[in-house]
C-alpha positions as a printed NumPy array, in Angstrom:
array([[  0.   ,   0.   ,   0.   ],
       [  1.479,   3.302,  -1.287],
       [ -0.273,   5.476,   0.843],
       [  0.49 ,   3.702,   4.387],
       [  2.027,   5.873,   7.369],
       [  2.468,   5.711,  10.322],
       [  0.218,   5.02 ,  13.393],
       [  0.237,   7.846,  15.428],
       [ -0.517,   8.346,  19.442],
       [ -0.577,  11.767,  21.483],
       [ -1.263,  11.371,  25.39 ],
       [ -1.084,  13.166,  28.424],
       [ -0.792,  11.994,  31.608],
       [ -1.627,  14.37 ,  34.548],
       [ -0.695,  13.02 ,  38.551],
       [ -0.992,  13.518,  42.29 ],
       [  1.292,  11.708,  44.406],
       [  0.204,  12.165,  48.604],
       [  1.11 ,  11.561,  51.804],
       [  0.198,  11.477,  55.504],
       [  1.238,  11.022,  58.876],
       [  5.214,  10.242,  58.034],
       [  3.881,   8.401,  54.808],
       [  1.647,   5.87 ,  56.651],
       [ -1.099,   6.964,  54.612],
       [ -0.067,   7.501,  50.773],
       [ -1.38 ,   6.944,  47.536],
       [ -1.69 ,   8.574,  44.087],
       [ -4.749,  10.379,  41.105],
       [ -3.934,  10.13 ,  37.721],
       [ -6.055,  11.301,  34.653],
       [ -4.845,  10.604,  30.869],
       [ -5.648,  11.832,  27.497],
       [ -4.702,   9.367,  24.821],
       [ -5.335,   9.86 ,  20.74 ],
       [ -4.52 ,   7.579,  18.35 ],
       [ -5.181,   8.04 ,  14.678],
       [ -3.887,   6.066,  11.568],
       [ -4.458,   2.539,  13.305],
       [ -3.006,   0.126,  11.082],
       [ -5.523,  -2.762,  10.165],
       [ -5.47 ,  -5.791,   8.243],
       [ -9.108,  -4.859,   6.08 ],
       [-10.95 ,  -8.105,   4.428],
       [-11.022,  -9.039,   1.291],
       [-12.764, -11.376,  -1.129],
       [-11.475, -14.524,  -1.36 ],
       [-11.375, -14.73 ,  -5.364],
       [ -8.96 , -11.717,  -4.839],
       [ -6.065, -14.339,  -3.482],
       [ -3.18 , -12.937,  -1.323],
       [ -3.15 , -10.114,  -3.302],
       [ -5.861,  -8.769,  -2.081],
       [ -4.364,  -8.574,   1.788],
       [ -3.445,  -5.184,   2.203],
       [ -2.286,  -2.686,   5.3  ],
       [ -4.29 ,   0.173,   5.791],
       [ -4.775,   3.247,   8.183],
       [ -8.372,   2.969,   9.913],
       [ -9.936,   4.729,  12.847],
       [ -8.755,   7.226,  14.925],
       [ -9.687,   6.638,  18.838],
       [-10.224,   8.812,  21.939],
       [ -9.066,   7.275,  25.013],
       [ -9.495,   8.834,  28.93 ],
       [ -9.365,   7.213,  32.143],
       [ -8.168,   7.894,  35.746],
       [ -6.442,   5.453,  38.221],
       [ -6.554,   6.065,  41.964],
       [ -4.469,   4.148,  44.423],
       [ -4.413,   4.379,  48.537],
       [ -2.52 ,   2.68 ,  50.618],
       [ -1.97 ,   2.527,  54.681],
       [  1.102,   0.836,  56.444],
       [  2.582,   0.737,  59.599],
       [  4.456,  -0.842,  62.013],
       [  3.879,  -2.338,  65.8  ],
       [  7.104,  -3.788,  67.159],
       [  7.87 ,  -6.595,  64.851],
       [  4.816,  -6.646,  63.551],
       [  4.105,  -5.073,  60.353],
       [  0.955,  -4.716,  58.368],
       [ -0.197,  -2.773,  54.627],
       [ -3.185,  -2.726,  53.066],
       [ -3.245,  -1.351,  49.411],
       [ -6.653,  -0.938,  46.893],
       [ -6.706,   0.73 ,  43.449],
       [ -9.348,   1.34 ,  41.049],
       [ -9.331,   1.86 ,  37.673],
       [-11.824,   3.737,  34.948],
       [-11.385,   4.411,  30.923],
       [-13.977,   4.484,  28.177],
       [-12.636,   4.579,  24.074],
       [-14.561,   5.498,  21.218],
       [-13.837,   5.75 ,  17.766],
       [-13.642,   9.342,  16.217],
       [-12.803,   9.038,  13.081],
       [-13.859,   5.936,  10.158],
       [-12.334,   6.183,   6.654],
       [-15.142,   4.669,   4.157],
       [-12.332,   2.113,   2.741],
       [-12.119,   0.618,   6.227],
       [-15.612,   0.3  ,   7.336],
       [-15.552,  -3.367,   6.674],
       [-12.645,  -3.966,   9.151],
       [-14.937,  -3.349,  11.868],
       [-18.131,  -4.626,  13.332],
       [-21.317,  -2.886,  11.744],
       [-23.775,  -3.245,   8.744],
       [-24.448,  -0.643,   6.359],
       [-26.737,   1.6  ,   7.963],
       [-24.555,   1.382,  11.605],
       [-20.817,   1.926,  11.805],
       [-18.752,   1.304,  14.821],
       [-18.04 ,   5.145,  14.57 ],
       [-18.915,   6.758,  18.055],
       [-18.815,   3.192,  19.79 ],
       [-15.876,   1.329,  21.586],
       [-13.   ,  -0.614,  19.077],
       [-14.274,  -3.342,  21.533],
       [-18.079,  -3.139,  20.617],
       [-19.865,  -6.286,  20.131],
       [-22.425,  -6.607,  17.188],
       [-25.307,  -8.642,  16.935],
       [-28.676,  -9.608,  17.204],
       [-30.717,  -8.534,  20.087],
       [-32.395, -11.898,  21.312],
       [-36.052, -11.073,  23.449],
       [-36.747, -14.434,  24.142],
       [-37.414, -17.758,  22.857],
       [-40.621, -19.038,  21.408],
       [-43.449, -21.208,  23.566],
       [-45.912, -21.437,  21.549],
       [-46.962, -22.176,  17.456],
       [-49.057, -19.11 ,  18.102],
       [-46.026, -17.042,  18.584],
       [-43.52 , -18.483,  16.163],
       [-46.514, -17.404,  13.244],
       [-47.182, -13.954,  14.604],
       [-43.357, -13.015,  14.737],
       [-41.538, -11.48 ,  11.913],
       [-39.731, -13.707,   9.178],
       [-36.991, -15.351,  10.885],
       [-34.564, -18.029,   9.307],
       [-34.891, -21.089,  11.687],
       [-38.236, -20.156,  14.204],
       [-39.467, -22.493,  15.753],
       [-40.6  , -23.756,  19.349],
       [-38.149, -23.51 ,  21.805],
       [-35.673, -21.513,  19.657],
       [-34.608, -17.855,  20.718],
       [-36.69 , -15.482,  19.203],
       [-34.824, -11.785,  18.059],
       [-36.114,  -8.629,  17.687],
       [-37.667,  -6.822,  13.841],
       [-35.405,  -3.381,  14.981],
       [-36.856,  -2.216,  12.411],
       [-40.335,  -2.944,  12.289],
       [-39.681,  -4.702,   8.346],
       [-41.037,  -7.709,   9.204],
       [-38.031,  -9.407,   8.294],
       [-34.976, -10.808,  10.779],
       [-32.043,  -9.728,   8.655],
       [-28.364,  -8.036,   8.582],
       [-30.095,  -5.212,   9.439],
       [-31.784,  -5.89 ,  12.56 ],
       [-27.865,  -6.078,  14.41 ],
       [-27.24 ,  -3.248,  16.957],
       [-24.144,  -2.635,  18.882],
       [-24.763,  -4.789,  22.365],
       [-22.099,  -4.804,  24.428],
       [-18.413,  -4.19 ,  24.708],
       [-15.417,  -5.854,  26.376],
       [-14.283,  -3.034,  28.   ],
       [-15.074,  -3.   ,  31.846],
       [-16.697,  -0.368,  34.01 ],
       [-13.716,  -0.479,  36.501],
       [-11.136,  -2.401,  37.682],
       [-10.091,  -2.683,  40.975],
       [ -7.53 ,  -4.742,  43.486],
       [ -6.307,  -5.146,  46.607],
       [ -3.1  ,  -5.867,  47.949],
       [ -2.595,  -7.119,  51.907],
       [  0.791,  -7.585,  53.392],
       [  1.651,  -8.959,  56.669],
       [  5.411,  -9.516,  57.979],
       [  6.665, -10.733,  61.255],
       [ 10.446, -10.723,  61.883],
       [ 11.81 , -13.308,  59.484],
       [  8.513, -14.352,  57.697],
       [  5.784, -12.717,  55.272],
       [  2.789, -13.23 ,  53.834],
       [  1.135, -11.158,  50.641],
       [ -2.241, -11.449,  49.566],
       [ -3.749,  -9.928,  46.178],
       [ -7.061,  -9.622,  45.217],
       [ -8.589,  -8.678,  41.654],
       [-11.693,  -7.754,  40.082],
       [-13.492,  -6.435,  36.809],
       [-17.071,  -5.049,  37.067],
       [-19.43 ,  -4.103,  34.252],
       [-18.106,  -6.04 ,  31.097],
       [-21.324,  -6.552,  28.454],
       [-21.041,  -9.461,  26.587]])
């Protein structure tokens, strides 16, 4: 590809680092900016193309925030010594930009682009339940494969027809937070470290 460049990120990165009571009590804020445009992706092609029809290209550009906070406490009793450390995590991407000759490298249909949605957007059919009856599988809209007992998806747009373009975005892979928490206990000559980890609010 002639016209391929670069892929190109800008960021910035803005912190608070605190502490209390001789550093007992510490921890840290940060908030980021991150913007990437160019992304290189692998677009597909028709298979009576052959290999020459895999080609680099420069896609989307994507917006990126998030903030990280982090707190910890530790002290000290003789030989005893104790910390307790949690941090939580929050970003959100969306696409900003989507060239025409790189739509297809993405999920979407023709009437709904990934533009304005997550890189990690699922795509799909928006099930509403499954049918129980004959009486239902007759009244609902053309659909390849009703039957009884099979899940039944929603006519988005009221065509009467199940097709490609009854898909909506449905989910994404990217969490709501993360979080941990880190506990540390020593005693003279031993130690022992606990670390726990989590992920909330990921739509599948």
């Amino acid at each position: 590809n002639p016209d391929l460049k670069w892929e190109t990120t800008t960021g910035t990165n803005t912190g608070l680092d605190f502490g209390f009571f001789n550093q007992k009590l510490s921890g840290s804020i940060d908030y980021y900016v991150k913007n990437t445009r160019d992304i290189l992706v692998l677009s597909p092609y028709a298979a009576v193309i052959g290999d020459g029809g895999s080609q680099w290209k420069n896609g989307a550009s994507v917006h990126t925030s998030g903030i990280d906070f982090m707190l910890e406490y530790q002290n000290n009793v003789g030989d005893l010594g104790y910390s307790v450390a949690a941090n939580i995590s929050h970003y959100k991407s969306e696409i900003t930009r989507l060239p025409p000759e790189v739509v297809n490298a993405y999920p979407g249909n023709s009437e709904k682009t990934i533009l304005g949605h997550s890189p990690n957007a699922y795509f799909g059919y928006i099930a509403d339940g499954i049918f129980a009856t004959q009486q239902e599988v007759n009244d609902h809209a053309v659909q390849p494969g009703k039957a009884i007992g099979r899940l039944r998806y929603s006519d988005l747009n009221g065509d009467g027809v199940v097709d490609d373009l009854d898909q909506d975005y449905i989910g994404s892979a990217d969490p709501d937070f993360i979080y941990g928490v880190n506990i540390g206990v020593s005693y003279k000559h031993f130690d022992l470290s606990l670390f726990f980890q989590g992920v909330q609010g990921i739509n599948l």
